[in-house]
N, C-alpha and C positions, 0 to 999 in steps of 0.2 A: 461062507459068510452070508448072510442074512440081512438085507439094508433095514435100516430103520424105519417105519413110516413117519414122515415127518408132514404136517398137514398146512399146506400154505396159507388156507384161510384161517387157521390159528392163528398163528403165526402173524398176518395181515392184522389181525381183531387187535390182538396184544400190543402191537405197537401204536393202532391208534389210539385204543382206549387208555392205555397209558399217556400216551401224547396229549389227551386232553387236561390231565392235571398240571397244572400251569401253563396250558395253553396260551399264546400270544397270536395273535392274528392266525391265519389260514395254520399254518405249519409251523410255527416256531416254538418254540417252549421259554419258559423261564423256570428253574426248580433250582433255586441256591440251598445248599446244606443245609436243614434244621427249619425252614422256613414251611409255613402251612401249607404247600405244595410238596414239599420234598415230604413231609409226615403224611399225607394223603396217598401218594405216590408209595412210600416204605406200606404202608395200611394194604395196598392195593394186592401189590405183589407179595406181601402175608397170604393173603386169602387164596391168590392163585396157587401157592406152596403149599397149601396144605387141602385144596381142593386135588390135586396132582399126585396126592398121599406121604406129602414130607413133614417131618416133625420140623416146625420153626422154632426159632431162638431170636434176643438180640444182645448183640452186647452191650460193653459199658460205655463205646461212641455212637451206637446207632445201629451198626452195619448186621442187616438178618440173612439169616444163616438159613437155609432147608436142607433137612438130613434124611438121605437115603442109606439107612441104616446096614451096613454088611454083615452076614453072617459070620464073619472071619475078623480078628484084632488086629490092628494096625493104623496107621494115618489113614489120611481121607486122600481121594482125587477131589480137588477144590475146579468147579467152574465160575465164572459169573463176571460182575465188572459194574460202574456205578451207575448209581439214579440221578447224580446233580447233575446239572447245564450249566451252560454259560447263561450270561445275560443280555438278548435270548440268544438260544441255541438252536440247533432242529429235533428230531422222532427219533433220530437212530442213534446219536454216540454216546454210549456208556450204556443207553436203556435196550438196546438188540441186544449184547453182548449178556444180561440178565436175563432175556426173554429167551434168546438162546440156549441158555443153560438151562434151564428150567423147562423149555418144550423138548430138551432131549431128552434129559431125564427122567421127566416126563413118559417119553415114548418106550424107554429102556421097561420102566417100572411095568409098562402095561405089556411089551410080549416079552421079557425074560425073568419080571418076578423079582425078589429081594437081591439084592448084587453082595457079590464074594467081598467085596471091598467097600469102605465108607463111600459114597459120593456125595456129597456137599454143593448148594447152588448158593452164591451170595450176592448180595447189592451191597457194594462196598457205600457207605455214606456220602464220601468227599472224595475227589477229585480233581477238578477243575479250576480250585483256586479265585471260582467266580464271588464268592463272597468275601472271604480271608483269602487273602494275597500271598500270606505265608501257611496258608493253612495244607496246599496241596498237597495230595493224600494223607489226609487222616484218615481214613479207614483202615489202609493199609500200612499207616507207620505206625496204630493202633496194635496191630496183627504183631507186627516185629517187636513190638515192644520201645519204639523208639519218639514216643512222645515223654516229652518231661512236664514237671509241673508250672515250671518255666514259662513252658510253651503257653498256658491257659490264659494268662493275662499277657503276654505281649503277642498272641496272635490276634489280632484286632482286624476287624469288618470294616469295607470301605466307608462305612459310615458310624464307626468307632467304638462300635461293640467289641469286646471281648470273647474268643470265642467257649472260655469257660461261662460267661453268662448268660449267652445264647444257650449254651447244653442244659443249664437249668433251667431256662425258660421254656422247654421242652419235655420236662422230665427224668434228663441223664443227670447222672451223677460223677461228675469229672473226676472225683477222687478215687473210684472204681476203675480209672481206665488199663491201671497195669490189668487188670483181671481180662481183658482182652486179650491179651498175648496169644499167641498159639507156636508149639515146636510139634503140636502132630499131624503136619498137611505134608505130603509126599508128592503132589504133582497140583500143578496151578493152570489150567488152561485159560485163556480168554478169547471170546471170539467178538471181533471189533470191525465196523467200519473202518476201510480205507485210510479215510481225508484226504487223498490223494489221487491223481489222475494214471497210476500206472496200469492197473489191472484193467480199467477200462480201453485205455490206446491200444492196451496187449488182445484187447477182448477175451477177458476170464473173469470168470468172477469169484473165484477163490484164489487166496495167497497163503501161502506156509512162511510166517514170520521167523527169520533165522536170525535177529540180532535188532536192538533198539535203540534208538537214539542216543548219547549224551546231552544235555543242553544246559547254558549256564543262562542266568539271566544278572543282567548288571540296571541298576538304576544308576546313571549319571546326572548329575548337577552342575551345570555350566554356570559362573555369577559371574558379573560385571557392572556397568552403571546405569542405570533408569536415568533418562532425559527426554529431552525434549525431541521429539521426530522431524522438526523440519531447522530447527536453532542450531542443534549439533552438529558440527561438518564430519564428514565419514571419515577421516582419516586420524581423528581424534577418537574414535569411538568404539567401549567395549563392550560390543553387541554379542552379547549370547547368544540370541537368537539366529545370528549369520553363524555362529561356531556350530551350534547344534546344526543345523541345517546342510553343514559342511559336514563333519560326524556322522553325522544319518547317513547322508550319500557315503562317505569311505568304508563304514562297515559292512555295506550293503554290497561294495561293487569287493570289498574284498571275499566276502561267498561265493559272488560269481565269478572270480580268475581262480580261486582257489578251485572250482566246478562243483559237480556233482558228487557227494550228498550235500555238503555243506550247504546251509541253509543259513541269513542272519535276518529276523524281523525287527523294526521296531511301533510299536503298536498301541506305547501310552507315551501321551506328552503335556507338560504343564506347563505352563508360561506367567511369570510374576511381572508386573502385572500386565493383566493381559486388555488391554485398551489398544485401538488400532494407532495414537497418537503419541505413543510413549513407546520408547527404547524399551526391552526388558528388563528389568535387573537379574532377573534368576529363567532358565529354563532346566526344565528336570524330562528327560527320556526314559522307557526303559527298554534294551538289547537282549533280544530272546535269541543267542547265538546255539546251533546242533551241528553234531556230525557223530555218527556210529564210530567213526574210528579213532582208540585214546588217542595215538600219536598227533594225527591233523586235526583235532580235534585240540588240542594244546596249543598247535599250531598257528589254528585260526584267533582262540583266545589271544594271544601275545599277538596278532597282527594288529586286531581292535582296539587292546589297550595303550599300545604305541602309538597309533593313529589319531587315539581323542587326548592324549599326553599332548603332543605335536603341535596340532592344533593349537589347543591351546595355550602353551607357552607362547605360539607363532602370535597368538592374538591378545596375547597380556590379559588373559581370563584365568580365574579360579576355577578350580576342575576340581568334585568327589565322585571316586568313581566307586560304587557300593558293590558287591555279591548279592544278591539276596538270596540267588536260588543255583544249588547247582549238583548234578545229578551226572554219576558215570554212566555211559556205556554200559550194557549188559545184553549181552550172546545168549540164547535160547539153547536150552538142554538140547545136544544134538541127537538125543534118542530120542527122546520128543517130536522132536522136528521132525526125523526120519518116518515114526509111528503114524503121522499127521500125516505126509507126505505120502504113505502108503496106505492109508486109511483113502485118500483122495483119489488115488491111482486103481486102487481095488474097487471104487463106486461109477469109476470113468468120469468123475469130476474134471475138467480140463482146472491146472492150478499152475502157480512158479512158487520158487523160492524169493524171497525178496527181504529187503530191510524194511524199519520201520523208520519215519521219518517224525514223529508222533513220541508223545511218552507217554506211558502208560503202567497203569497198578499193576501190571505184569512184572514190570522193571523192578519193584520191591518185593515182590512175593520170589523173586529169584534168587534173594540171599535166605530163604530158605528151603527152597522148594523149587522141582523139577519144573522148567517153565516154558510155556511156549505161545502161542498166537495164532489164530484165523482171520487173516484177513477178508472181508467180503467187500464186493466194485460201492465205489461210490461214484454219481455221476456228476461228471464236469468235475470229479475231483473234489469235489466241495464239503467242506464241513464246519464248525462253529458258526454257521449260522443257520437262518430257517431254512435257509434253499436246501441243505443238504438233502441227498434223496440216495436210500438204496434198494434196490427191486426186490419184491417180496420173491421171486424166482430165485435169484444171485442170495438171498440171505437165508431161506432154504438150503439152498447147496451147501452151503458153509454148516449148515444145523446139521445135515446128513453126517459132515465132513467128523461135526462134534461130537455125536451120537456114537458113530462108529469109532473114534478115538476111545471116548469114553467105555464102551462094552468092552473093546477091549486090554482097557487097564482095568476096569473093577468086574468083569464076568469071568 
């Protein structure tokens, strides 16, 4: 075996200069899908793709493709992961995970020459759902073929665009998007930050992702009556706001008896209206509830929805409790895994096995294609925001991990 050379201060350059198209103070980014930073951004990582020697493409959402063309017929080994942020976000989630793919590649192309097998680097468009709320991954539901036309005008931007009119104000053509599809990708790697505090407590900075999240998200709407804040006597009064705030705390402490993985955030909250001298009439939350396993994972669901039921009858309020989002479980190819695993063992990478507590374009490129994950340490666990931070050292090791994966599926 033959390590790759993978060069840190590449590596280092990539991520900052990336980092500064939509730069927000010191370290944060902002890049929502489709927006003059995210087409700057897509622009950016063109030029490195094909200074690197890969034929680029894009398709008919956005999402560019570099092609390390094989001498041999067959699907592609697919790397990469997306370019959009939150709003702001930090340097490394979604934008390593393309830099990665692409400085292996990279490195493959310059000592072993044309590869047996397609290899493929991609920046999937969307992600993050930081723009459209329902929009999370398009790129990759793009890929599966699983956007409708439906989808174009009721996926609407928090400030009420549509996200068919945004692709035209950009240049795509939203009626091209079945032509996105793909059935000839045979393996889907990602290599991704953390967001989480385990490899670090462990002191590793590589993970071998063996399984991902489930997570559902619910938007609830509590209603009751708008009044006066000090006229109304409390025992008359149907405050939404005291029910949400009940709610919040019960599905929170039901992740934590349930334990470990199960995870329950809630992290958006609207209050009608919102004056510090008025009762509510309406408050609206949304419940980003996960756990990797379908069973507790069901489990935890039906505790939640019992929970804010309860409540609420308890307090003579109207309760909608909405879906918006909800996504299975999905287990990592275990040849993958094992390949990875061994790829990391045979470098002397120190790694574990772990779950992902995270979801990720991984999770959909696995209904059709071989799948799997690198984790690399993020520090203090941190991510979706500017602090996140992962060592250009620790994200190397992980490139190494990807490099040698990569040679040898497509050498």
């Amino acid at each position: 075996m033959s390590e790759q050379e993978i060069h840190p201060e590449i590596v280092e350059q990539r991520v900052y200069d990336l980092s500064r198209i939509g730069q927000v103070g010191e370290t944060g980014v902002t890049r929502t899908v489709y927006s003059p930073e995210w087409v700057a951004a897509q622009d950016q990582l063109e030029s490195w793709m094909q200074t690197a020697g890969l034929e680029t493409r894009r398709d008919a959402v956005g999402n560019l493709w570099g092609v390390a063309k094989g001498t041999e017929p067959g699907p592609s080994i697919v790397s990469g992961s997306h370019v959009d942020s939150q709003a702001p976000g930090g340097r490394f989630d979604g934008a390593l995970g393309i830099i990665a793919a692409l400085t292996a590649t990279e490195a493959l192309l310059k000592q072993h020459g044309q590869p047996l097998r397609t290899i493929e680097v991609v920046s999937l468009c969307e992600e993050e759902g930081s723009r459209f709320s329902t929009a999370g991954f398009w790129g990759s539901r793009a890929v599966l073929g699983l956007i409708s036309p439906e989808d174009l005008a009721t996926t609407i931007s928090f400030d009420g665009e549509t996200i068919g009119d945004v692709m035209r104000g950009i240049g795509l053509d939203p009626t091209r998007i079945p032509a996105a599809k793909r059935d000839d990708i045979d393996t889907f790697i990602e290599l991704h930050i953390e967001q989480g505090p385990v490899l670090e407590l462990e002191q590793l900075p590589v993970g071998i992702v063996t399984a991902i999240t489930g997570y559902r998200h619910y938007v609830v709407e509590v209603s009751g009556w708008a009044n006066h804040a000090g006229a109304f006597p409390m025992k008359y009064r149907r405050d939404p706001m005291a029910a949400a705030a009940e709610m919040i705390s019960g599905v929170i402490q039901n992740a934590i008896d349930m334990g470990q993985p199960a995870v329950t955030t809630v992290g958006r909250l609207a209050i009608e209206p919102n004056f510090p001298a008025i009762i509510p009439e309406r408050v609206t939350f949304m419940i980003d509830a996960r756990h990797p396993d379908p069973a507790l994972r069901e489990q935890l669901y039906e505790q939640h929805e019992k929970l804010i039921y309860e409540i609420a009858d308890r307090r003579r309020l109207n309760v909608d409790l909405h879906i918006n989002k909800d996504l299975a479980p999905r287990p990592c190819d275990p040849g993958i895994v094992d390949l990875l695993d061994q790829a990391a063992t045979d470098l002397c990478i120190p790694h574990i096995r772990m779950t992902s507590g995270a979801v990720h374009d991984t999770q959909r490129f696995s209904q059709i294609a071989r799948t799997a994950m690198i984790f690399v340490q993020s520090k203090d666990g941190r991510s979706h925001t500017p602090e996140e931070y992962t060592s250009t050292d620790h994200a190397t090791l992980g490139i190494q991990v990807l490099a040698e994966a990569l040679r040898r599926l497509a050498y």
